[in-house]
C-alpha positions, 0 to 999 in steps of 0.5 A: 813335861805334860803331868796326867792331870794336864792331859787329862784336863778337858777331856776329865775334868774331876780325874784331872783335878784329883789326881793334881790334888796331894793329900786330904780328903780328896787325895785319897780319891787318886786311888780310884781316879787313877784306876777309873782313867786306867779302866776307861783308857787301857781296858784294865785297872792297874795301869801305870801313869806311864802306860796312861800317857802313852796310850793317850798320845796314841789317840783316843778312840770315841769309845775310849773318851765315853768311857773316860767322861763316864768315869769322871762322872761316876767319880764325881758322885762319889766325890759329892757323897764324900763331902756330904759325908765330910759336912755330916761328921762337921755337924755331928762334932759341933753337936758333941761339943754343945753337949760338952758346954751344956753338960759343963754350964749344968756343972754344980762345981765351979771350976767346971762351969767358970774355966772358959769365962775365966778365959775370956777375963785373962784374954782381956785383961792381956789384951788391956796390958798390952794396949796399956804397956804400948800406950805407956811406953810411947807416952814415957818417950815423947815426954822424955822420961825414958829413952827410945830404945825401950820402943825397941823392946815393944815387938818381942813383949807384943809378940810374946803376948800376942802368943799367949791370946792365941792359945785362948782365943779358939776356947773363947770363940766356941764358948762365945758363940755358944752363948750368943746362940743361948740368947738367941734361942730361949728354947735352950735350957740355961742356969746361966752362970758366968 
C-alpha cells in the first residue's frame, strides 16, 4: 500500500519527503505540508490523507498539480528559513559556551579555572592505565607468570574504562578546541592558566 509521500514523490518532491520524515525539526513541518497538499489537491485545508489519496487516484487536473508545485515550493522556503533559523541558534550557542570558558579562564579561584584541564589529566591517565593494564597482562601470559584466563577479564576492565572516558571526552573536546583557537587568534585575551 502506496504511503502519501510515495504519491506524491515526483510530483512534490519537499511535501513528499516531509511527510515521509518522523519527528525533528523538519517533522514538525508535516502539519503544514499536509494542509499545503490538502489546500492544493482538495481546494481546502484539513483534509484527510485518505481523502488526499483518493483524490490523487481520480487524477489530477493541470491546475491541481500547479497548484501542488507551488506549495511545495512555498514549503521549501520555509524549510530554507528553518534551517537558517537552526544554523543561527547553533551559533549563537557556541558563542554561549565561550563565554562560559572565557569567563571561567578569567576565573581567580582554581577549582574554577583547572577543572577541565584536570579533566584532560584523568582522560589520559585512563587512557595510559588501561594500554599499561593490557600490555601487562599480555606480557604476564606469553611469560608464563599468569594464566590465560586473565585475557578473559580484559573486555569488561576496557569496557568499564572506556566508559568513564566517554563522560569526559565531550568536556575535553570543547575545552580543547577552545584552546587551539586561543593560539590561533592572538586577538583573544588570555591569562592562560592550565
Amino acid at each position: 500500500m502506496s504511503t502519501l509521500s510515495d504519491i506524491l514523490g515526483d510530483i512534490a518532491p519537499t511535501i513528499s519527503a516531509i511527510l515521509g520524515t518522523v519527528g525533528g525539526p523538519v517533522g514538525a513541518l508535516a502539519g503544514k505540508a499536509l494542509e499545503a497538499t490538502s489546500s492544493a489537491i482538495l481546494g481546502h485545508p484539513g483534509g484527510t490523507e485518505d481523502d488526499i489519496k483518493a483524490a490523487v487516484s481520480a487524477g489530477l487536473s493541470g491546475d491541481t498539480i500547479a497548484a501542488l508545485q507551488r506549495a511545495d515550493a512555498d514549503l521549501k522556503i520555509q524549510l530554507s528559513k528553518a534551517q537558517v533559523d537552526l544554523g543561527q541558534q547553533r551559533v549563537q550557542n557556541a558563542s554561549d559556551v565561550n563565554k562560559t570558558m572565557q569567563t571561567e579562564a578569567a576565573a581567580e579561584h582554581w577549582p574554577t579555572y583547572t577543572w577541565r584541564p584536570a579533566i584532560g589529566l584523568v582522560f589520559a591517565g585512563n587512557l595510559a592505565l588501561i594500554s599499561i593494564t593490557v600490555f601487562a597482562a599480555y606480557v604476564a601470559v606469553m611469560f608464563g607468570a599468569s594464566k590465560a584466563d586473565i585475557l578473559d577479564k580484559l573486555p569488561a576492565m576496557i569496557g568499564a574504562m572506556s566508559a568513564l572516558n566517554g563522560t569526559a571526552l565531550p568536556i575535553l573536546g570543547v575545552a580543547s578546541w577552545y584552546r587551539g583557537v586561543m593560539q590561533a587568534n592572538p586577538n583573544i585575551p588570555t591569562v592562560n592558566r592550565g
